[in-house]
C-alpha positions, 0 to 999 in steps of 0.5 A: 687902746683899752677902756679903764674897766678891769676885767680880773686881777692878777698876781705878779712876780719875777720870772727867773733872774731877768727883772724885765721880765715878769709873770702873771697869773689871773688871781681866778680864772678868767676866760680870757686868759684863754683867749689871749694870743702871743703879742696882744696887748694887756693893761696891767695896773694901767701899763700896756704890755706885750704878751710874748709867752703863754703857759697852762695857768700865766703869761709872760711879759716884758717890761722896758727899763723905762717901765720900771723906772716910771710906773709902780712895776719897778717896785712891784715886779720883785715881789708877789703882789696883785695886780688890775688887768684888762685885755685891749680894746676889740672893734664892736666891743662896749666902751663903758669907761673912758679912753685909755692909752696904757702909758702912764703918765705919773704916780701918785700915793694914796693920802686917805680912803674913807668908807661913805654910806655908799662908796669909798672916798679915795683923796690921791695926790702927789709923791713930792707936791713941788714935782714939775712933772705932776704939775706938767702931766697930772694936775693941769689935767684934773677937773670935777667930773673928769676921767683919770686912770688909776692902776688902770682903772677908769675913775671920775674925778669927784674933787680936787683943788684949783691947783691940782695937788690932790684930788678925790674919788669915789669908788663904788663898792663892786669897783673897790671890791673887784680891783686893787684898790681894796688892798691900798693902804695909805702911802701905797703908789698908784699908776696914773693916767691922764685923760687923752682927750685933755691933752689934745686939748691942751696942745691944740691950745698951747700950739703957736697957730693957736695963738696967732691972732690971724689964725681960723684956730683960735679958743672960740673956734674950738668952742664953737666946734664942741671941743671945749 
């Protein structure tokens, strides 16, 4: 479990001929680098990865063919490139974010970023807008002033349109400056992550007792009981 807010940046690049298999080294060094113990958990660029190695200045991780397949790693993993990192969630420690799970949902591309007077406007949408599965595990998921995960990072979402094909945030300067989103550039894909909560939500909507009208289960119970 991890809460969306980075705690460094890290470069990536292949370790040896195994594409599974990738380094990273914290960007600068970072405390807790040296309090990582082999088989933790660490969000990078949003994805959940196994610690399997340590070495003096980076760690080693593996990713699945799956990983590769569905997140920005399968592209990313090849080159030397840098990355968002947070270690997971610990028992007494501040959830300032929200509820992240470290398995992404989609990816999404950068349609344009505009510096405000105080922030910077960052609209994302879809690869290909017809996509059932933006449709089916992003956009039935966005709401203003919603939670979204984007490379890992814990982002309200301050617009986007009823049909979910694209929607905007702003990002505040140490965010944009701390992360990678200051190295995006229109086009560049980005690892999204719908909010948890939003799901279960949704399932407890869309379940058969849910929709039987002899069931205690019903969208005013929900309501009534704080979950909508």
């Amino acid at each position: 479990m991890f809460t969306g807010l980075i705690q460094a940046q890290g470069i990536i690049s292949p370790e040896g001929r195994d594409r599974f298999k990738i380094s990273i080294a914290p960007a600068q060094n970072h405390s807790f680098l040296h309090e990582l113990v082999k088989g933790d958990s660490i969000a990078v660029d949003g994805v959940c990865l196994t610690v399997e190695k340590l070495l003096p200045d980076s760690f080693i991780v593996t990713a699945s063919p799956e990983t590769l397949e569905r997140t920005t790693l399968g592209s990313r993993s090849e080159t030397s490139s840098y990355v968002n990192l947070e270690p997971s969630l610990q028992v007494g420690s501040k959830l300032g974010g929200h509820f992240v799970t470290g398995h992404v949902d989609g990816v999404a591309c950068l349609k344009q970023s505009v510096a405000a007077e105080r922030s910077w406007e960052m609209t994302f949408g879809p690869l290909n807008p017809l996509s059932e599965s933006w449709q089916d595990h992003i956009a039935r998921y966005l709401i203003p002033k919603g939670s979204i995960a984007v490379n890992g990072i814990s982002l309200t979402i301050a617009d986007c349109d009823p049909q979910g094909s694209w929607f905007q945030c702003a990002v505040i300067p140490l965010t944009y400056e701390e992360t990678n989103l200051s190295m995006l550039e229109e086009g560049n894909w980005v690892n999204l992550e719908s909010d948890i909560l939003g799901k279960y939500v949704n399932k407890l909507l869309n379940h058969p007792v849910a929709n039987n009208s002899e069931s205690e289960i019903t969208v005013s119970f929900l309501a009534e009981h704080g979950y909508l």
